[in-house]
Backbone as CSV, one residue per row, in Angstrom:
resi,resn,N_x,N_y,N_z,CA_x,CA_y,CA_z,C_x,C_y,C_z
1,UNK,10.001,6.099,-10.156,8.559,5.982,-10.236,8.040,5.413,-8.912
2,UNK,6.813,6.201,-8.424,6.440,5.478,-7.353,5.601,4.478,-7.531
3,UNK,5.515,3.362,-6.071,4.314,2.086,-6.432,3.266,2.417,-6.883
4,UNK,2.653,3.872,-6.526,1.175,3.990,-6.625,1.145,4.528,-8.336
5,UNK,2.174,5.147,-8.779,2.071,5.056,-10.026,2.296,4.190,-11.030
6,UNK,3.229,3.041,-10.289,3.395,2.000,-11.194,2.108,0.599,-11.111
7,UNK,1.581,0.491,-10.377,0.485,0.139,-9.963,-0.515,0.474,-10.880
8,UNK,-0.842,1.892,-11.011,-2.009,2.248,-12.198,-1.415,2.327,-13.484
9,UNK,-0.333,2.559,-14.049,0.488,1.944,-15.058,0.252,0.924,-15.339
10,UNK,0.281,-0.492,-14.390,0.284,-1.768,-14.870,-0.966,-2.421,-14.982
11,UNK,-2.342,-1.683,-14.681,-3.674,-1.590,-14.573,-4.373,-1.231,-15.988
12,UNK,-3.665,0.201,-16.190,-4.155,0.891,-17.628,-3.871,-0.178,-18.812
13,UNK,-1.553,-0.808,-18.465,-1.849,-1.415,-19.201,-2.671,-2.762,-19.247
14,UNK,-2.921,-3.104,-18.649,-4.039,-4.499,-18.670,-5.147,-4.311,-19.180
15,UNK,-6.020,-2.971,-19.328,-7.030,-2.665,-19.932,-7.859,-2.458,-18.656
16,UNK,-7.376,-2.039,-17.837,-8.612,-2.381,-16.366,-8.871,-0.581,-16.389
17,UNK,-9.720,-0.599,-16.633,-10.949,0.352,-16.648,-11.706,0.951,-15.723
18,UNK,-12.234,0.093,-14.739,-12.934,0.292,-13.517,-12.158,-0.176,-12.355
19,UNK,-12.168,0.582,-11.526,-11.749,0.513,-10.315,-12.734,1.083,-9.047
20,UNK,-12.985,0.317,-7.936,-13.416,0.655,-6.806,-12.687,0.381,-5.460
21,UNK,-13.063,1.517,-4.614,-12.246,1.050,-3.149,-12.795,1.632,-2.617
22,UNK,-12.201,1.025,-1.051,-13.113,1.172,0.331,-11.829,1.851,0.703
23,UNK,-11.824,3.596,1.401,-11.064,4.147,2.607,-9.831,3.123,2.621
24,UNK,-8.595,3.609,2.873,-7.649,2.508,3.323,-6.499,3.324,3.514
25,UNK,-6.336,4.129,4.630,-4.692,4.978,4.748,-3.350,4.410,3.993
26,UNK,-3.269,2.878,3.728,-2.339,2.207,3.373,-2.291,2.541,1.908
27,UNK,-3.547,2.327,1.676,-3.793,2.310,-0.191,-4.159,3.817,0.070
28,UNK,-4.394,4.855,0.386,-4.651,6.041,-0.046,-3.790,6.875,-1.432
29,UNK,-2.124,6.078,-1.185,-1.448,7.171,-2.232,-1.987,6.502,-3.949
30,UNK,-2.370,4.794,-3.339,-2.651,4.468,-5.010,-4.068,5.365,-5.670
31,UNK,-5.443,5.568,-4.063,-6.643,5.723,-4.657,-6.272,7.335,-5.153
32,UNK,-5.869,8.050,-4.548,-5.211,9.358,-5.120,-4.535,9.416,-6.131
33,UNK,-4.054,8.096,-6.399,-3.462,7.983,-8.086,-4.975,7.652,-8.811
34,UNK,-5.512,7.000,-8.455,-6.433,6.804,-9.338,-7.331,7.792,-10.091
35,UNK,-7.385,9.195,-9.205,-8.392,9.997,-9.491,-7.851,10.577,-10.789
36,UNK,-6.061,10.880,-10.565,-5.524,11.400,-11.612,-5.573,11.073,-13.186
37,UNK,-6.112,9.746,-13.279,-6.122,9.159,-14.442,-7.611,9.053,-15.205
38,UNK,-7.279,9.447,-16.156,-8.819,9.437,-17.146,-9.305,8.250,-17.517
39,UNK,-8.259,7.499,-17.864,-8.400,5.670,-18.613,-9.355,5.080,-17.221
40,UNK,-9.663,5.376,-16.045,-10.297,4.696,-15.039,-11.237,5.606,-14.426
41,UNK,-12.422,4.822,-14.362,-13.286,5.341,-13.755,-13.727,4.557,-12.497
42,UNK,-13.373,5.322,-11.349,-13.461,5.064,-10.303,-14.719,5.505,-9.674
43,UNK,-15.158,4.394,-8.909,-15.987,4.943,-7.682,-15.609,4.347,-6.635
44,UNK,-15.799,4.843,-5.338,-15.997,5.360,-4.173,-16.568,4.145,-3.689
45,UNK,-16.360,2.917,-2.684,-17.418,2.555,-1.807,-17.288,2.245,-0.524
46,UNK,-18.286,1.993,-0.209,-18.746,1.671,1.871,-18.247,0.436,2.015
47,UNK,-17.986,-0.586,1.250,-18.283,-1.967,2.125,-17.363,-2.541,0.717
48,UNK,-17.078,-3.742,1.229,-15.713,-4.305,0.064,-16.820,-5.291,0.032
49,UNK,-17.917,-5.458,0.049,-18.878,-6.830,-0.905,-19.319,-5.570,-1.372
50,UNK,-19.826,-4.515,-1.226,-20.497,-3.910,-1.930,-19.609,-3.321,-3.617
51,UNK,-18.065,-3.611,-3.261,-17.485,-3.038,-4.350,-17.336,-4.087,-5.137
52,UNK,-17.217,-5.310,-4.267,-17.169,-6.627,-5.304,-18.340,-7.248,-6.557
53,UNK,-19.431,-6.343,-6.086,-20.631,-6.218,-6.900,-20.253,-5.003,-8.001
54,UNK,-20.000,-4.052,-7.518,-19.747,-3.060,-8.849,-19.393,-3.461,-9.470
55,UNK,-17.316,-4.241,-9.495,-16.674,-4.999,-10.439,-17.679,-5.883,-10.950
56,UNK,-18.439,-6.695,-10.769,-18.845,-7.705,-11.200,-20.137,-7.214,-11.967
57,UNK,-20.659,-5.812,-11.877,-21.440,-5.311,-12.891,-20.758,-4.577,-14.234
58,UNK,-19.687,-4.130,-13.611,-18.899,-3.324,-14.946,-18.020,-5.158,-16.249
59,UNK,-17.864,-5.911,-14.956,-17.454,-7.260,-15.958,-18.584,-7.555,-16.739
60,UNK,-19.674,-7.612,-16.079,-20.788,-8.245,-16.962,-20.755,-7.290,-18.196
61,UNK,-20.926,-5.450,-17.784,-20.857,-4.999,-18.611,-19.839,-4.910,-19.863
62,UNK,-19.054,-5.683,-19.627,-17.376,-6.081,-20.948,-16.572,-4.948,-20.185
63,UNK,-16.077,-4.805,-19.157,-14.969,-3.860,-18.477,-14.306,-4.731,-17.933
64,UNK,-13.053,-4.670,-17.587,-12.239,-4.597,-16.475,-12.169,-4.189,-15.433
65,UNK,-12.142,-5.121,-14.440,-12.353,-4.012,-13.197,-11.141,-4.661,-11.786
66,UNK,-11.306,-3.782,-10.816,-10.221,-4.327,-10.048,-10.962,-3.409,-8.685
67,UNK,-10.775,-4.074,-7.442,-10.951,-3.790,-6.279,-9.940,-3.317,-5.284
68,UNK,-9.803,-2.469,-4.253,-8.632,-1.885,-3.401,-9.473,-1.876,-2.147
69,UNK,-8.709,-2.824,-1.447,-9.220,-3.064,-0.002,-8.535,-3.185,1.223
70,UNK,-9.347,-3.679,2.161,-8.233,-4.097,3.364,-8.685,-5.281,3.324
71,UNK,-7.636,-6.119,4.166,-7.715,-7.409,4.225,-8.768,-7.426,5.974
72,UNK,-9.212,-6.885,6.123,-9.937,-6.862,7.290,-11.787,-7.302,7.296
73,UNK,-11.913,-6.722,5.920,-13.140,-7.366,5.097,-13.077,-8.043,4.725
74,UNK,-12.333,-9.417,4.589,-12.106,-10.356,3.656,-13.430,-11.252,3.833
75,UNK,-13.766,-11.629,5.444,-14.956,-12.498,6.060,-16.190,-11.749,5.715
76,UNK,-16.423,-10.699,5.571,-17.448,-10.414,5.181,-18.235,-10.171,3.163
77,UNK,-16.778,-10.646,2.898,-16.940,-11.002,1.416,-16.802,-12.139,0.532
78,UNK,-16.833,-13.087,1.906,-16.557,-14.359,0.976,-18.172,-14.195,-0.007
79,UNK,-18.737,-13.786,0.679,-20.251,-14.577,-0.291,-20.302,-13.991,-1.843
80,UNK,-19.803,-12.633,-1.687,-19.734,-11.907,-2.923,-18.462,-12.780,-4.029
81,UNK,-17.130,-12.846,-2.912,-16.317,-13.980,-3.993,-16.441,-15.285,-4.273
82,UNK,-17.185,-15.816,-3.439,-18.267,-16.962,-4.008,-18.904,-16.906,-5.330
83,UNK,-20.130,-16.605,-5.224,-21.563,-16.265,-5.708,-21.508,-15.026,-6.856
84,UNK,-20.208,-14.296,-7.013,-20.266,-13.841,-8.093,-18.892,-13.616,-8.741
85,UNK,-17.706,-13.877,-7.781,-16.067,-13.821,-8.690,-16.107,-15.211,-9.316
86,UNK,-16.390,-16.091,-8.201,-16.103,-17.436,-8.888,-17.141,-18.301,-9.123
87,UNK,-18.182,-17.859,-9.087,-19.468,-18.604,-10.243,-19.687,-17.922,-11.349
88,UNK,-19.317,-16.877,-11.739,-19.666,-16.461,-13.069,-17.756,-16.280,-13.540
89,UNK,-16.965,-16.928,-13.255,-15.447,-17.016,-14.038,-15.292,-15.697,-14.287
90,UNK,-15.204,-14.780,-13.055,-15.055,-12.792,-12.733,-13.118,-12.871,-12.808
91,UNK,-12.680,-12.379,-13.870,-10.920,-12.038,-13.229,-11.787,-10.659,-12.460
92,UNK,-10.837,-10.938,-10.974,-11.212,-9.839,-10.153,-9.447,-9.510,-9.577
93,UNK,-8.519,-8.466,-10.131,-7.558,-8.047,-9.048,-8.237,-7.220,-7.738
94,UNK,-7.497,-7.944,-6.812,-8.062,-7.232,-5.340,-6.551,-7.056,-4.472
95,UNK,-6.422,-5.432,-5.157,-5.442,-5.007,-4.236,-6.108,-4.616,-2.661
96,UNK,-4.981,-5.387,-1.984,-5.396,-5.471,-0.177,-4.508,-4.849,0.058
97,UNK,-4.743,-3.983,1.534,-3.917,-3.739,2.358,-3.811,-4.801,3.043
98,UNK,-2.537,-5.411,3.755,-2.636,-6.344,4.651,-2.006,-6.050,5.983
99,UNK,-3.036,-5.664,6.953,-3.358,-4.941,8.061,-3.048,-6.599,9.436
100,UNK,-2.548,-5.845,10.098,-2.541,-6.771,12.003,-1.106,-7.604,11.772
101,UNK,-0.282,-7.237,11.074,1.007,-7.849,11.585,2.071,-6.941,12.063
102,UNK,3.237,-7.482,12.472,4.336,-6.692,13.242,4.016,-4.969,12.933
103,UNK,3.798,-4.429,14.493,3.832,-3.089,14.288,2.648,-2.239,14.369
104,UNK,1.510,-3.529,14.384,-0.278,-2.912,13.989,-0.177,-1.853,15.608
105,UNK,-0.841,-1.129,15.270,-1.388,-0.036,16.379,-2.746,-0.670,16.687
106,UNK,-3.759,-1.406,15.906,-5.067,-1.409,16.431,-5.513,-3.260,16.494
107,UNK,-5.403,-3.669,18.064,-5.531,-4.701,18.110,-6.314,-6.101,17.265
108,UNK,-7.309,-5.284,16.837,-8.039,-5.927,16.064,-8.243,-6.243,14.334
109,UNK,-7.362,-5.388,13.970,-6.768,-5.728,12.673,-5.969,-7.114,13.143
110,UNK,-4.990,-7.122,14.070,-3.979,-8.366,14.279,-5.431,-10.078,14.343
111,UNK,-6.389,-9.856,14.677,-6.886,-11.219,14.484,-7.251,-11.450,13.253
112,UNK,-7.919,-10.417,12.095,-8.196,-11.018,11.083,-6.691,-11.240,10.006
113,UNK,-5.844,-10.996,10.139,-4.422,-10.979,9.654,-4.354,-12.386,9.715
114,UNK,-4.654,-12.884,11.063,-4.385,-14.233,11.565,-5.233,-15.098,10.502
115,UNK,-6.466,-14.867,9.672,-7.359,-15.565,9.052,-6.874,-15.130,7.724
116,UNK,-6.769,-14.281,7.304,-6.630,-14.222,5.953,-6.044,-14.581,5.032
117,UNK,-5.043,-15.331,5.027,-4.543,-15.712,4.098,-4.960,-17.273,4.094
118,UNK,-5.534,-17.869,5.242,-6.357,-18.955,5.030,-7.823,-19.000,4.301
119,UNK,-8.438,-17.805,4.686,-9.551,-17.652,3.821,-9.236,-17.412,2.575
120,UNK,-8.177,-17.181,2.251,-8.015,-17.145,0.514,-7.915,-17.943,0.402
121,UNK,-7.220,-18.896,0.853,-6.127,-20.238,0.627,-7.992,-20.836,0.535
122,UNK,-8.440,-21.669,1.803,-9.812,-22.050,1.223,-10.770,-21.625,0.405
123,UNK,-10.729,-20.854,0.057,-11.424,-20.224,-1.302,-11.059,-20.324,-2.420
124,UNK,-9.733,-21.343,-2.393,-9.152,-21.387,-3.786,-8.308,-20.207,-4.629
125,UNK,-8.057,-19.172,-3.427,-8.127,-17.759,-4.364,-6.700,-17.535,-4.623
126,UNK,-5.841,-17.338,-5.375,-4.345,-17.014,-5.440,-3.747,-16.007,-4.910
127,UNK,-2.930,-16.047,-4.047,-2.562,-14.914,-3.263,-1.438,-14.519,-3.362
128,UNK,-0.646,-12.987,-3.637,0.812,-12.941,-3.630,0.805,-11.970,-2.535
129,UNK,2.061,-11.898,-1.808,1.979,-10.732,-0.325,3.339,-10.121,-1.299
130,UNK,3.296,-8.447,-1.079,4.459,-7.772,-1.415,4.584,-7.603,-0.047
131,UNK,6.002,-7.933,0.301,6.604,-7.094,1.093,7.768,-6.268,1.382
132,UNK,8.415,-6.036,0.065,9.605,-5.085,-0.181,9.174,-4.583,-1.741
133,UNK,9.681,-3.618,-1.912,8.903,-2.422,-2.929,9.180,-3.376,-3.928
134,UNK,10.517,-4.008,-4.260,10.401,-4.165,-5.634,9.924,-5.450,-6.094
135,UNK,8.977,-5.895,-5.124,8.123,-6.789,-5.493,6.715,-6.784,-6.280
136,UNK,6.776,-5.142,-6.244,5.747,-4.551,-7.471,5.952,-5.108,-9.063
137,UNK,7.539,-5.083,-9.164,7.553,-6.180,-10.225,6.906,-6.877,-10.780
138,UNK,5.979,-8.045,-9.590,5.369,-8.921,-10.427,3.858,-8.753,-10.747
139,UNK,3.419,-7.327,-10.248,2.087,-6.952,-10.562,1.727,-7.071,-11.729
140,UNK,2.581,-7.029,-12.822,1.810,-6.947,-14.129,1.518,-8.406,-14.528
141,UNK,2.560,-9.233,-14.405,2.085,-10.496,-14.109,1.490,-10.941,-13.891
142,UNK,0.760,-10.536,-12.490,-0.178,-10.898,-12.080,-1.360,-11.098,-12.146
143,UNK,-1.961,-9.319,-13.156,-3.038,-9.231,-13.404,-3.437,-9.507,-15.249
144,UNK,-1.876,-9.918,-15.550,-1.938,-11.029,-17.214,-2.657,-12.340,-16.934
145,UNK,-2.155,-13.055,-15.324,-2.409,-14.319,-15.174,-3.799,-14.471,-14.835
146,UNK,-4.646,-13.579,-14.033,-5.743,-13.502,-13.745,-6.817,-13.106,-14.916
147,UNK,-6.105,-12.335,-15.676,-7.193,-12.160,-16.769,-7.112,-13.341,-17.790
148,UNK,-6.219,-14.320,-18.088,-6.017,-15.147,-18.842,-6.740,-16.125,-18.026
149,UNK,-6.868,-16.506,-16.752,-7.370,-17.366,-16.476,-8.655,-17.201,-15.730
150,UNK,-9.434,-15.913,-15.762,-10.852,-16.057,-15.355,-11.342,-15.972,-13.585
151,UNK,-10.014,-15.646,-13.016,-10.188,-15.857,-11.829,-9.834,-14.743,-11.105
152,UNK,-10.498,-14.494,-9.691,-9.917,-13.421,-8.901,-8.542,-13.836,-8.378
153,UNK,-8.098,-12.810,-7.887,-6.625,-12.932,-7.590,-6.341,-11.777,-6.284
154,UNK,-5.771,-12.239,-5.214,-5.475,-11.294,-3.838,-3.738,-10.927,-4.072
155,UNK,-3.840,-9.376,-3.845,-2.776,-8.882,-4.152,-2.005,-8.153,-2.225
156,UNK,-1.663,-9.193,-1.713,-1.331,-8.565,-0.406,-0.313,-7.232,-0.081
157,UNK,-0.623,-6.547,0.655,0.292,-5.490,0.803,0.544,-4.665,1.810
158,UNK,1.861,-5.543,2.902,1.702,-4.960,4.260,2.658,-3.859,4.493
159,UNK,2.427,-3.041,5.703,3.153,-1.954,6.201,4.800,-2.044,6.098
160,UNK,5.110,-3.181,5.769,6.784,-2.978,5.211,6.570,-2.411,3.611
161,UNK,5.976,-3.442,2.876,5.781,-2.463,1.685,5.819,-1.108,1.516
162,UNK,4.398,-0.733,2.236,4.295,0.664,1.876,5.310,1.275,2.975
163,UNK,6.388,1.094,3.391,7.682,2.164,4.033,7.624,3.209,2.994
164,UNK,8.089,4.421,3.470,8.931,5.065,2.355,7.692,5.394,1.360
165,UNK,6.193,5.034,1.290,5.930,5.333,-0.168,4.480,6.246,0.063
């Protein structure tokens, strides 16, 4: 089984319903999984605050929802994971690509790499990095622990991961 199918496997089973993402070559084979599946209704967006608002309209609406991003937007979304993951108690999974370490082609992914896992870390936000496949393992876990406890949750995922997938 591949990640990108076990990934929406461990989504469906969680009950997560809605899904949005921003473009991401890294995450492309999961958002291409996504289309395949009926249990999720996906949309499409421009800007990772702008998707962090969808989730947080389909939650209000009683859905599940989960975000697919790069970790390159992270600074431009604190306000959205502020002001609406963690003032209204949003479980938000936010699968990231995690872009600018060993190997990046585009210089400028490598500085926000350098911030991101501190901006989670100050944000309070829980972070796991996969970086060998069968660390998909603990995805389902993950998004049990986040829905049990009301909180968003950063799901890292750099170019060793996706080798091979």
């Amino acid at each position: 089984m591949s990640v990108n199918t076990r990934f929406l496997d461990d989504f469906i089973a969680n009950d997560v319903s809605f899904i949005t993402s921003v473009p991401c070559k890294q995450l492309a084979g999961v958002i291409e999984e996504i289309e395949t599946r009926e249990e999720i209704y996906h949309i499409p967006c421009n800007k990772e605050d702008e998707g962090i608002g969808l989730c947080a309209g389909a939650f209000l609406g009683g859905k599940r929802s989960a975000i697919i991003m790069q970790n390159t937007a992270i600074g431009v979304s604190i306000n959205a994971l502020v002001t609406l993951t963690q003032f209204y108690r949003m479980p938000l999974p936010m699968l990231i690509s995690y872009r600018g370490e060993l190997g990046e082609p585009v210089a400028c992914q490598v500085e926000m790499a350098i911030h991101t896992k501190a901006l989670l870390d100050r944000l309070l936000i829980p972070t796991y990095h996969f970086h060998k496949e069968e660390d998909i393992e603990e995805f389902d876990a993950i998004l049990k622990h986040t829905f049990m406890c009301n909180k968003p949750v950063a799901i890292l995922t750099d170019a060793s991961f996706w080798k091979g997938n």
